[in-house]
NUSE-48463 format. One record per residue (C-alpha): residue in one letter; residue number from 1; x, y, z. Coordinates in steps of 0.02 Angstrom, whole numbers. Layout:
SITE_code_pos_x_y_z
SITE_a_NUM_X_Y_Z
...
end
This chain:
SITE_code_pos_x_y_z
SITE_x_1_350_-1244_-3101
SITE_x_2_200_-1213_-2965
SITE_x_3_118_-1358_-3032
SITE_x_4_263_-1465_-3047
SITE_x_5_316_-1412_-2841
SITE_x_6_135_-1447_-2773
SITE_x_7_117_-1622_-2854
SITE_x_8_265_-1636_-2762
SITE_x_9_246_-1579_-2620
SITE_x_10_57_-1697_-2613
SITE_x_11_156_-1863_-2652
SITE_x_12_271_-1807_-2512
SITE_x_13_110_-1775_-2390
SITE_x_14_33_-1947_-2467
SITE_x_15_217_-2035_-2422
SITE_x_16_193_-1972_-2253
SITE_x_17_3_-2020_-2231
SITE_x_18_44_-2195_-2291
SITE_x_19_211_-2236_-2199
SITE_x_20_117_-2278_-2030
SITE_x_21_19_-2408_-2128
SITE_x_22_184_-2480_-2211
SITE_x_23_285_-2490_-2053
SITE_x_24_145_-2558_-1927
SITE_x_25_158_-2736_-1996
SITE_x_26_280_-2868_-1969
SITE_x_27_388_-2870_-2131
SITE_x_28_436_-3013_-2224
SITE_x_29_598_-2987_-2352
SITE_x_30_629_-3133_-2486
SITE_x_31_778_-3189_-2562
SITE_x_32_716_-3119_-2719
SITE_x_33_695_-2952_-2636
SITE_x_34_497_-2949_-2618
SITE_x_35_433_-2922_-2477
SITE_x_36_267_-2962_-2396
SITE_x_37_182_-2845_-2248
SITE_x_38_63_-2908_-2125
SITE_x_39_60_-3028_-1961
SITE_x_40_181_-3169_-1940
SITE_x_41_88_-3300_-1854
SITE_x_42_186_-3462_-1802
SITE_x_43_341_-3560_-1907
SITE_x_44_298_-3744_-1898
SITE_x_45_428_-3895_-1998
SITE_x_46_504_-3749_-2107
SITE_x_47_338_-3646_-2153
SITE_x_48_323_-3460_-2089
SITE_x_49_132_-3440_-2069
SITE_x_50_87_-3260_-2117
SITE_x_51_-78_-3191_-2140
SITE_x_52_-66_-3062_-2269
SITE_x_53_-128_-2863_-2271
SITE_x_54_-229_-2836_-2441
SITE_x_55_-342_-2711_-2522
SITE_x_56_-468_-2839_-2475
SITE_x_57_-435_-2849_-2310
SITE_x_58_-304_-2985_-2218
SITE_x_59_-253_-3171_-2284
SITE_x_60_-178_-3324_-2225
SITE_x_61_-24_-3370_-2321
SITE_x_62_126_-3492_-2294
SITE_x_63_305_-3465_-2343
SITE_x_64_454_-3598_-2340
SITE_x_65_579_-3515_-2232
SITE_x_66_727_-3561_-2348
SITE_x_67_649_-3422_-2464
SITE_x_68_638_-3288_-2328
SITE_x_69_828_-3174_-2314
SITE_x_70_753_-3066_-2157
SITE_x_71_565_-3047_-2058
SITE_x_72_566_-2890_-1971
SITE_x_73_440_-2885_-1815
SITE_x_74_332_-2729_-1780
SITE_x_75_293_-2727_-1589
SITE_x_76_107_-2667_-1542
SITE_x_77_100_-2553_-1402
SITE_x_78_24_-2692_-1306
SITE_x_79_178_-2788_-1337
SITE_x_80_293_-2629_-1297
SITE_x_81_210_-2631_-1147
SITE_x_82_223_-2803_-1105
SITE_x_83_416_-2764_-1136
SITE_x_84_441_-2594_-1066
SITE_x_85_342_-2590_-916
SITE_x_86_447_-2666_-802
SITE_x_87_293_-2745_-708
SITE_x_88_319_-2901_-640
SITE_x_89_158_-2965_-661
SITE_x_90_188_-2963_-865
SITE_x_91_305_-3100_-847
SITE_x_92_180_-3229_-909
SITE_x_93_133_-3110_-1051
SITE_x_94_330_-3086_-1077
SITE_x_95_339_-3274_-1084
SITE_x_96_211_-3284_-1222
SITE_x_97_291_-3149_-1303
SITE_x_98_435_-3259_-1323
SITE_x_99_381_-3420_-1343
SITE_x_100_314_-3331_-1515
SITE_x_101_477_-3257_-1554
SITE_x_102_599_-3400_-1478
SITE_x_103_589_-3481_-1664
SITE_x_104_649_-3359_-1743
SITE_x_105_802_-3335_-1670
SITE_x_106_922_-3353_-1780
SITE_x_107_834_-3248_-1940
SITE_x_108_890_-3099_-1989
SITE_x_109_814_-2943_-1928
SITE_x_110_726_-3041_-1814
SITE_x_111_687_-2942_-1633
SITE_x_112_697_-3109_-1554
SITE_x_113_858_-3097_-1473
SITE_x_114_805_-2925_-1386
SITE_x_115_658_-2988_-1334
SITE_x_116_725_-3165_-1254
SITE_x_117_852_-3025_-1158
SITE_x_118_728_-2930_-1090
SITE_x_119_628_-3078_-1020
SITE_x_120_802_-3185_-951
SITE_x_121_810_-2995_-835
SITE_x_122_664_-3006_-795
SITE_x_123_658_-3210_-733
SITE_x_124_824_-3160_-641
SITE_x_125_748_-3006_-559
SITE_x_126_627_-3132_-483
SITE_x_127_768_-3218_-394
SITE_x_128_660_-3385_-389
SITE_x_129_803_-3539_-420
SITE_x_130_684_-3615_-556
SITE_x_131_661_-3453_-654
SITE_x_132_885_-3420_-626
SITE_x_133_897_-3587_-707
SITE_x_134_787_-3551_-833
SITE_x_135_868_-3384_-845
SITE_x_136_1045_-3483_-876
SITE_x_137_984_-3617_-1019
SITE_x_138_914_-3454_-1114
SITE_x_139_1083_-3356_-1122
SITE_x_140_1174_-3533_-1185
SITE_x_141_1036_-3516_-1329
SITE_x_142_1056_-3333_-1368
SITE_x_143_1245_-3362_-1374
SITE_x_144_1215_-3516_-1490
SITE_x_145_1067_-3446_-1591
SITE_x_146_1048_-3260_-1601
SITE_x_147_1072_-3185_-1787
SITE_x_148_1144_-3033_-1705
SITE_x_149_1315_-3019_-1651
SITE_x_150_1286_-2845_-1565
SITE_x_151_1193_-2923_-1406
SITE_x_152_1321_-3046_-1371
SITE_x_153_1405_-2941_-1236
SITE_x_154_1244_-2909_-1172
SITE_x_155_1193_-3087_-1174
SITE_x_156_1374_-3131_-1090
SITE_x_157_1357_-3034_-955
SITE_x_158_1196_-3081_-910
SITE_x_159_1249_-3264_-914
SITE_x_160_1411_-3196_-783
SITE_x_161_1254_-3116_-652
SITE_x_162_1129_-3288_-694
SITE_x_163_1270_-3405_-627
SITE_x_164_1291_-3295_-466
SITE_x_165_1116_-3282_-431
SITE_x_166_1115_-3465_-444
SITE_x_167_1235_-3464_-321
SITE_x_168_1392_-3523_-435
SITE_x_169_1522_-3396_-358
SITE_x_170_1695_-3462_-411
SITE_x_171_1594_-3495_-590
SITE_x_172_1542_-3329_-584
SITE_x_173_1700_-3250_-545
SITE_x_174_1796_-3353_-680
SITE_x_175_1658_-3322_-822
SITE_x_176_1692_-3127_-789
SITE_x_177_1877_-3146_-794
SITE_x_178_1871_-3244_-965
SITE_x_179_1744_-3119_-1039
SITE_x_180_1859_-2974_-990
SITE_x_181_2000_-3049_-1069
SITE_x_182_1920_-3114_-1229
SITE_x_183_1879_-2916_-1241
SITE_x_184_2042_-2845_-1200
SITE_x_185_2105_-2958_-1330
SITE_x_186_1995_-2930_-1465
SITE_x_187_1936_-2757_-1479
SITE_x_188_1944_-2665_-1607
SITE_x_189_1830_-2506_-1598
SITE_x_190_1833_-2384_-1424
SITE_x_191_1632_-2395_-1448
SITE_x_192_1635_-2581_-1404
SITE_x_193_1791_-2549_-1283
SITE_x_194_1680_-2434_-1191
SITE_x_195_1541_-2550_-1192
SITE_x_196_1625_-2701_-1112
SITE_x_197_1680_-2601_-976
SITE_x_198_1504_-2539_-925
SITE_x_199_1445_-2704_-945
SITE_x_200_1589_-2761_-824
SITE_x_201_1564_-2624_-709
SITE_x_202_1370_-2657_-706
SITE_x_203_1377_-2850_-661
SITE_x_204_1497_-2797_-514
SITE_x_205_1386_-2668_-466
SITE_x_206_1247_-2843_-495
SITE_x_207_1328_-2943_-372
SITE_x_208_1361_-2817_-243
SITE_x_209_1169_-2783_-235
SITE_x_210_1148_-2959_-226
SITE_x_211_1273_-2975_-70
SITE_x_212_1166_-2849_8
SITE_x_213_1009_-2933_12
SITE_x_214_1105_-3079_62
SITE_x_215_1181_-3001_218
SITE_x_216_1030_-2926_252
SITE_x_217_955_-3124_255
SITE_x_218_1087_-3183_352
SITE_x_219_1089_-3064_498
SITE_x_220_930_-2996_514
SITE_x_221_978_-2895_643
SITE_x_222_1144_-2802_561
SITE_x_223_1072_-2641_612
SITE_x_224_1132_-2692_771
SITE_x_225_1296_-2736_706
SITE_x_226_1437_-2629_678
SITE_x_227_1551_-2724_569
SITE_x_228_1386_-2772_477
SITE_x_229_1330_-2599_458
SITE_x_230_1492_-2545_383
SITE_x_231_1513_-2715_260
SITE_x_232_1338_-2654_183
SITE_x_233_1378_-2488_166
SITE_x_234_1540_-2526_79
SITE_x_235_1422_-2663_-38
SITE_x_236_1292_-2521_-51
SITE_x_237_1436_-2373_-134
SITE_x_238_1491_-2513_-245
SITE_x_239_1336_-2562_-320
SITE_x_240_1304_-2376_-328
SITE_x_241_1474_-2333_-408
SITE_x_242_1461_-2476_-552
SITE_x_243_1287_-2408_-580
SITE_x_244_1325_-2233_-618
SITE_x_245_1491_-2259_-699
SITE_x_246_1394_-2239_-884
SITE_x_247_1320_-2060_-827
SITE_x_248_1476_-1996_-763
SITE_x_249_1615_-2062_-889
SITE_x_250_1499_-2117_-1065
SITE_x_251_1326_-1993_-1070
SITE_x_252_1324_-2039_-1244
SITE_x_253_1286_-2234_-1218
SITE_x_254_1095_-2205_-1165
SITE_x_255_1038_-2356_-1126
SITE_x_256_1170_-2439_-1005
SITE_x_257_1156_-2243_-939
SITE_x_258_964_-2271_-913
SITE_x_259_976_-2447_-833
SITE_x_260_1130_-2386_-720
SITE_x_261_993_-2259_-644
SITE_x_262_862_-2367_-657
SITE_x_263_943_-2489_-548
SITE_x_264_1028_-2354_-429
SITE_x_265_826_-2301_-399
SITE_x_266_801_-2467_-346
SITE_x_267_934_-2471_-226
SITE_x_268_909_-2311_-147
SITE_x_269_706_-2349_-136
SITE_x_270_778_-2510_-16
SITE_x_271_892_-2400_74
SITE_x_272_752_-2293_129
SITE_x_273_812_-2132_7
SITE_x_274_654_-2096_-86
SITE_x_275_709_-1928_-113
SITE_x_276_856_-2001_-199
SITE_x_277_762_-2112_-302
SITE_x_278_653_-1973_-369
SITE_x_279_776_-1888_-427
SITE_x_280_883_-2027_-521
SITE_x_281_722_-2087_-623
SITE_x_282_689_-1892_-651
SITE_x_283_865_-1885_-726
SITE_x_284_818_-2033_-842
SITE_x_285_669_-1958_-903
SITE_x_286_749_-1787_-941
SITE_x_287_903_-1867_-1002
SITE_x_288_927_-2031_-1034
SITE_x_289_752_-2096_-1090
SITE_x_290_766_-2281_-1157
SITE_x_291_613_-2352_-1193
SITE_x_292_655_-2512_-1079
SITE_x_293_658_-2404_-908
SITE_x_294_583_-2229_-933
SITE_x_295_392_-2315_-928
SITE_x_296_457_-2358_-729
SITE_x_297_536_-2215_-716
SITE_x_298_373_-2093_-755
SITE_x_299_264_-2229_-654
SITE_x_300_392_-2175_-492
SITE_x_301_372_-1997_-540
SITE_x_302_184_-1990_-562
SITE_x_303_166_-2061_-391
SITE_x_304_252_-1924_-305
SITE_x_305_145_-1820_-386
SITE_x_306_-21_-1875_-328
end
């Protein structure tokens, strides 16, 4: 019974010792339910190029796509932190990134969807009109193309705050009063009832931020201005309030929690309340770490330390 218990207990270890070398390659599953691990490289007229981890060493292989059922992508840490870092200079490395994925969109298991979200917030966060057009074309071919179903609200809303950043108000304003009634209309669980509504409450809490740097254009001097002053205060609790709703009402949904905070350090860093900001992106890291904003949020705290 020893025996019998430590040979167990070694192919357990061995399991272990060998899982980092299964999972750390892109993953190719066949309609025949084989599966191939190693490094997709490019799909070109139908034909997934794949070069192939052996006992040998690597190989270059091609595979029709109409024989693949799913490719699942492993992400590098240099590609983690082309995604996660939140640094603006990665955007050409984030454009690579999805340039490589952009093909294949619409195969399941695919990462490709995520990663074309990440970069469409990241051309609008520029606020540059050629990047928000850019920004708007994506969404149309994430809605169209996108295997996955789960990161169409995502995808919707972002298409709602791309047409007001490209200055398409009434546009805007309709698109978010047809996506908040396709929802009421068609939802089934409370988890995706809860969703929408932070999603709704977090492009409001968009466009009031973006009203704010706009009045702040327009009258430079609104300091000096009363009925200014109060106007941007009254944007600045708004964008605020549709920030924070997640933390205060749904703790449980961590990642519109984390980018609610993430954005509310942003505003407060503009406002002039570092102390503020410190203690939102603490809050993430302690609470509500998704991968997408905690690397900003410890980059903010490490700087007040030092």
């Amino acid at each position: 019974m020893k025996r019998s218990g430590l040979t167990l207990s070694f192919l357990y270890l061995a399991a272990l010792l060998l899982l980092p070398a299964l999972v750390s390659a892109d993953i190719i599953v066949f309609k025949n339910n084989k599966r191939s691990f190693g490094t997709v490289k490019s799909l070109k007229d139908g034909i997934v190029h794949f070069s192939l981890k052996t006992d040998a060493g690597e190989a270059n292989s091609k595979f029709p796509l109409k024989t693949i059922r799913e490719i699942e992508f492993y992400k590098t840490e240099e590609q983690r932190k082309v995604l996660f870092s939140g640094d603006a200079a990665d955007l050409d490395s984030l454009r690579d990134l999805w340039l490589m994925r952009k093909p294949f969109l619409a195969i399941k298991g695919s990462d490709s969807g995520e990663v074309g979200i990440i970069y469409i917030k990241r051309l609008l966060d520029t606020n540059e009109p050629e990047n928000v057009q850019q920004a708007m074309q994506l969404c149309q071919l994430l809605l169209d193309k996108d295997w996955s179903e789960d990161r169409y609200i995502d995808v919707r809303a972002l298409e709602v705050y791309a047409l007001s950043k490209a200055g398409k108000t009434q546009e805007a304003a309709e698109a978010l009063a047809a996506f908040d009634e396709e929802f009421e209309a068609g939802l089934a669980s409370s988890d995706e009832t809860a969703k929408v509504r932070l999603v709704i409450n977090a492009i409001q809490a968009n466009l009031a931020w973006d009203k704010i740097l706009q009045l702040e254009k327009d009258w430079p001097k609104w300091h000096l201005m009363p009925e200014m002053r109060h106007e941007r205060q009254q944007l600045i609790n708004r964008a605020l309030d549709g920030n924070l709703t997640a933390v205060a009402f749904y703790p449980k949904n961590i990642k519109e929690c984390s980018q609610g905070l993430w954005n509310a350090v942003k505003i407060y860093q503009h406002i002039g309340r570092h102390d503020l900001a410190v203690k939102r992106a603490q809050t993430i890291i302690d609470f509500f770490p998704h991968e997408e904003f905690l690397a900003g949020a410890q980059k903010l705290i490490q700087q007040e330390n030092h």
